[in-house]
N, C-alpha and C positions, 0 to 999 in steps of 0.2 A: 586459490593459488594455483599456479601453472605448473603442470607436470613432467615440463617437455628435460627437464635434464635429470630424472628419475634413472636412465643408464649410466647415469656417471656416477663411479666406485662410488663417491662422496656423499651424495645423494644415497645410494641404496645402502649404502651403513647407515647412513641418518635416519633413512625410515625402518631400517632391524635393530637401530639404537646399539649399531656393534661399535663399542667404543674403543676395542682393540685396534681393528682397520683403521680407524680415524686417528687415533694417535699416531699409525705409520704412515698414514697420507698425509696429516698435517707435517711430517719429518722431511718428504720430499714435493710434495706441491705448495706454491707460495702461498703463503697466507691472506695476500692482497688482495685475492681475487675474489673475483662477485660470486664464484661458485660457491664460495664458504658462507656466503650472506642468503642465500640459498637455501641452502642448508640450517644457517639457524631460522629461517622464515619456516622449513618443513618439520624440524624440531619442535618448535611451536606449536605450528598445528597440531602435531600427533600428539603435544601435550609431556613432548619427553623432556622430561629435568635434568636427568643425567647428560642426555646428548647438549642440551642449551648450559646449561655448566661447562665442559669440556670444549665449547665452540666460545665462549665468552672469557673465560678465565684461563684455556692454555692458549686456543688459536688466535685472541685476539679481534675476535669479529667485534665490528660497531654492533652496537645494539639498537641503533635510531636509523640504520642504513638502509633506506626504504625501494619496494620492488615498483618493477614499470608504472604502479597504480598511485604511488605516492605511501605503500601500506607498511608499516613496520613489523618487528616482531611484537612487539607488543600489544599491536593492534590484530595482528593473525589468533595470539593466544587470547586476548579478551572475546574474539568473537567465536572461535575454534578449540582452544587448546579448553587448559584447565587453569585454574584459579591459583594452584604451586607454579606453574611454567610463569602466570603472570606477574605473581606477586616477585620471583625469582627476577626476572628483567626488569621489575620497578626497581628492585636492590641494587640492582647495578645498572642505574644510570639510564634508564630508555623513557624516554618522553613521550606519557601520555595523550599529549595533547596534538604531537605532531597529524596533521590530518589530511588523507588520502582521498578517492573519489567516492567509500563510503564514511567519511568523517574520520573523528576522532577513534580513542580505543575503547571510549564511553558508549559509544555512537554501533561501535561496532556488537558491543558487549548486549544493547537492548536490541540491535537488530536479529540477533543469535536468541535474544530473551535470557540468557547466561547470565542467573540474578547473582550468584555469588562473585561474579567478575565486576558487577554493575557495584556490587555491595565493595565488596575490595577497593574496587578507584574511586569512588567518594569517600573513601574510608581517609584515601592518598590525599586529600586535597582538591580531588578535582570540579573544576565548577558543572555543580548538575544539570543549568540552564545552557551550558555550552553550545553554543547556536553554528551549524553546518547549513549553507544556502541553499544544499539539496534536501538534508533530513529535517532540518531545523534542529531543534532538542532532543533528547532520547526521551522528554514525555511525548512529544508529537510523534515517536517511535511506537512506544508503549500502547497509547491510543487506537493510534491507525492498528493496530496489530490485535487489539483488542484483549492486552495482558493485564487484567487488573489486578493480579499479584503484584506485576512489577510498577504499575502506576501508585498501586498503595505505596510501595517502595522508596520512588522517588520523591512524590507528595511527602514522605515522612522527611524528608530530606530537603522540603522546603523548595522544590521544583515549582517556577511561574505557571499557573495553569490558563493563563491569559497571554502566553508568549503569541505572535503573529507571525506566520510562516507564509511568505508570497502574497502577501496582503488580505488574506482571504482563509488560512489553514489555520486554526488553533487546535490544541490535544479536544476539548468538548467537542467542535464539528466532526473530527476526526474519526472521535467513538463513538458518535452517533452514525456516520454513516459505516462505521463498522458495526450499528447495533447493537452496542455492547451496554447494556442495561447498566451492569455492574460498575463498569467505566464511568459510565458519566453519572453516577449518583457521588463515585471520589471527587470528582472534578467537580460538581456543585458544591460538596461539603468542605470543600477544599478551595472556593470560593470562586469557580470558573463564574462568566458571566452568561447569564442565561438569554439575555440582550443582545450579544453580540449581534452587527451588521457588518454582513462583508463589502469587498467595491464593487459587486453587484447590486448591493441593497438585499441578500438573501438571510433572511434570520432562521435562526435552529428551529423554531417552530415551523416553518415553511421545509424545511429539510426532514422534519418528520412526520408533515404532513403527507409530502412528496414518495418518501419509503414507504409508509405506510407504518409506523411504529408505537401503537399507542402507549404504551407504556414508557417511552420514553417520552411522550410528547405529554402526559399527565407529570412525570419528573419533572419537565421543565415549568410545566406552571404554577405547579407546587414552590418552583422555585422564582416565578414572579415574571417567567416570562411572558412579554405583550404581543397577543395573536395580531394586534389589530394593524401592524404596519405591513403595508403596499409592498409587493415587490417592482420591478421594472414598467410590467405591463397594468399594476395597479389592482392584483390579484391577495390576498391575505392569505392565510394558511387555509383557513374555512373553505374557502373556493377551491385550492392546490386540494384539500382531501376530497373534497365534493367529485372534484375532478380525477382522482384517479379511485373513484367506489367506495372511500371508506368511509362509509356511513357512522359508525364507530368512534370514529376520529371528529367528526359533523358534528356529533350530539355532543361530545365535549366540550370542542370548543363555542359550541351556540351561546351559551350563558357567559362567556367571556370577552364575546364579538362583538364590536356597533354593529346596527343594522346599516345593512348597505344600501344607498337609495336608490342604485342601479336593480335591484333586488323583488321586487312589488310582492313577494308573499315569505317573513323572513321567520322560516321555519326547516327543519330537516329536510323533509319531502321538496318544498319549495327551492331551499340552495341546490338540490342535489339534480333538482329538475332547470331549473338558470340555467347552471355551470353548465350541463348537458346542451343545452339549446343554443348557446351563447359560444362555445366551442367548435358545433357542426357551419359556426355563421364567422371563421376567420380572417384577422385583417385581411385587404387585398395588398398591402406594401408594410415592407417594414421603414422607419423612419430610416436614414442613411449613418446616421452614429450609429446606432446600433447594428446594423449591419455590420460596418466594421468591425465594431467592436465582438462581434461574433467572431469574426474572419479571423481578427487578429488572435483571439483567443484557441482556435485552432491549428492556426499556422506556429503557436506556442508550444500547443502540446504534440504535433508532430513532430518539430523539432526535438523538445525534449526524450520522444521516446526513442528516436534515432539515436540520443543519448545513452538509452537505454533508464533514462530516467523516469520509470516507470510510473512510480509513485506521485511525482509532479506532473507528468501528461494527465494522469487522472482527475488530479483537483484542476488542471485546466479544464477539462474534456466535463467535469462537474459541472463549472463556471459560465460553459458554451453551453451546457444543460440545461440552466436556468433560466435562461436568457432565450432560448429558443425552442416555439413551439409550435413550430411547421412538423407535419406529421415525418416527412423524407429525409428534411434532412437530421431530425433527431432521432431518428431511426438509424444513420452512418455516426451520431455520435454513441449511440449505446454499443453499435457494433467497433469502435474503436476504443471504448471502454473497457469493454469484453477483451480483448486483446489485450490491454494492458493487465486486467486480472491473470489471465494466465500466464505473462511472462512475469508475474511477481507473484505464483503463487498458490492463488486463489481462485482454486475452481468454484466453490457455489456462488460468488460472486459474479463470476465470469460467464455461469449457466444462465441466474438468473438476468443479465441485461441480452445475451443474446437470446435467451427466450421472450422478454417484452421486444426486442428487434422486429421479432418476428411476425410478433403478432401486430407490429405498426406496418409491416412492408412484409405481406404473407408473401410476395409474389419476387420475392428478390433474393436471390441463390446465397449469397455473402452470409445474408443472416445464418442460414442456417449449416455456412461452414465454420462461422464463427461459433454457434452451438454445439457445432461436436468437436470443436476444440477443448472447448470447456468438457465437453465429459470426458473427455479422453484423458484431459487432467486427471480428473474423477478417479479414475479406470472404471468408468462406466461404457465399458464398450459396444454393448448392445443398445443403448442411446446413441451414442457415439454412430454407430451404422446407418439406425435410423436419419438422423440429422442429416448426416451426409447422403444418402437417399433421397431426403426430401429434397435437398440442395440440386440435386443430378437430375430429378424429375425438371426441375425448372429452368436448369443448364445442359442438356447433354455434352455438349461439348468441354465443358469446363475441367482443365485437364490436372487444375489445383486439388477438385473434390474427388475426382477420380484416384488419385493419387493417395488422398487423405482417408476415401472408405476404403480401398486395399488396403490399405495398415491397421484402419479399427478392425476389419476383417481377419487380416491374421494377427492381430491382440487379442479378439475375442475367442477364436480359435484355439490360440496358446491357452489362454485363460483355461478353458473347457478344457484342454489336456490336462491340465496342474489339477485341477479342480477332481477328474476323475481319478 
């Protein structure tokens, strides 16, 4: 929520919760005014009942009267406040469901992870599967965020754990490529499909073949998943782990796999050595669908993170991942990955794609200012130096990283003061 009229009396009573002052403001400033709506939106948040009483039952404020964002108070207090402020504006009349540019107040409540808010408004009625175009469900929340308190939560509450977000995002993809063991062992038991194909043709097997996740990838077969379907280029999950080293992951799936005829020795050693040779020997063109269909899946997720729609740029910038395996330019896709992790968040995500950046395109500055972005996240700032160092070695002139290692520089600096 926006701070910029914190000088106004109204405001700074609101945030000291001086209900005296507010009684004599509300005696001579009109009550119609969006200053007071305001004011119950910073009520909210700070979680104060008394001020949200006093703004609703003497002044009058709507309680559904929503700020620039579409957001209400009741969606400020599900995501911000407390669980009395919300339950308080459910009592008098504020609709939960009204939904702003982070969703609902459901929506809001698992973006925060704030289970007793979550627990409160299904408690009200409200529908757990409630679908937002950007978040999808609050399990597709839950998932990607990798809360498996609050996925048990929902699940108990009878949450679709096969809902489809953008044709391609379900809660299981989600916690799998958040890792989250825990996660998707709810979501199987809870009857996710373990099958799933998205409109790439990419299965969860191939998505944890690709991370590298054994143990998620043994859950899924346990759970009946089939290694043996093709993706795009006509690769199976066997190949995708052969292909990124995990031998680990090879020997699992070997007993699960047809043999491939492309294949001529179809053993551990043998796929691990294929995939290797078959790799260094790539197309010379890509067909022209798919080209496009790259393109277009990029120019999707630029868009959306102009949006600021971080989360969606991602499972696009996924989707262009899958589908593209040209060393350079999947190199600008992990490094627009990477970006998106830090502006939602998540540094070790964010470290680890601009560190595989790196090592696809050693010679290319970007990578590794997108590397110490991510530590900086971190506040790992002596990484952070490093990064951008190596970055400058290969740019001198680049006056983004210069800019970038003067700040990890006097962070690290700061740091070592505090520190001693």
């Amino acid at each position: 929520m926006e701070m910029d009229f914190l000088p106004h009396p109204i405001m700074r009573a609101t945030l000291e919760g001086n209900l005296r002052v507010l009684k004599e403001l509300a005696a001579v400033v009109a009550r119609k005014g969006a200053i007071w709506n305001r004011a119950l939106l910073l009520a909210a948040m700070e979680g104060r009942l008394d001020v949200c009483r006093l703004l609703v039952e003497d002044v009058r404020v709507d309680v559904n009267q929503p700020d620039d964002k579409g957001h209400t108070a009741v969606f400020i207090s599900a995501m911000l406040g407390t669980a009395a402020t919300t339950r308080y504006l459910l009592d008098h009349g504020a609709d939960p469901t009204v939904s702003g540019s982070k969703g609902s107040a459901l929506h809001g409540a698992a973006l925060a992870a704030h289970y007793e808010n979550v627990e409160l408004l299904l408690s009200r009625g409200m529908d757990v599967d409630l679908f937002d175009s950007v978040h999808g469900t609050v399990l597709h929340i839950a998932a990607s965020k990798g809360e498996a308190g609050l996925v048990k939560l929902l699940l108990e509450h009878n949450a679709d754990p096969n809902k489809v977000l953008n044709l391609q995002s379900n809660p299981l993809g989600m916690a799998i490529q958040k890792k989250s063991l825990e996660c998707v062992r709810l979501l199987i038991k809870a009857g996710a499909d373990p099958n799933f194909i998205d409109y790439n043709g990419v299965t969860y097997t191939m998505v944890a073949a690709n991370n590298g996740l054994p143990d998620i990838m043994k859950c899924l077969l346990d759970a009946g998943a089939n290694p043996n379907t093709p993706d795009a280029f006509g690769k199976t999950a066997i190949q995708i782990a052969a292909l990124n080293g995990r031998r680990d992951i090879v020997e699992m799936l070997l007993p699960l796999t047809s043999p491939l005829s492309t294949v001529p020795d179809w053993s551990i050693d043998g796929i691990i050595s294929h995939v290797n040779f078959d790799n260094l020997n790539p197309r010379v063109k890509y067909p022209l669908e798919l080209e496009d269909k790259i393109a277009k899946l990029k120019l999707e997720a630029a868009e959306a993170f102009r949006r600021k729609e971080y989360l969606r740029a991602t499972d696009l910038y996924n989707c262009a991942m899958r589908l593209e395996d040209r060393v350079k330019e999947y190199a600008i896709l992990l490094a627009n990955r990477s970006l998106c992790f830090v502006r939602m968040g998540q540094g070790e995500e964010a470290v680890s794609d601009a560190t595989k950046c790196t090592r696809f395109r050693p010679h290319w500055p970007k990578g590794y200012y997108r590397q110490g972005a991510a530590y900086m996240l971190l506040e790992d700032y002596e990484k952070a130096c490093e990064a951008f160092e190596d970055g400058l070695k290969l740019d001198r002139t680049n006056v983004d990283i210069k800019n970038a290692l003067r700040e990890a520089q006097e962070a690290l600096k700061n740091a070592d003061c505090a520190g001693k």
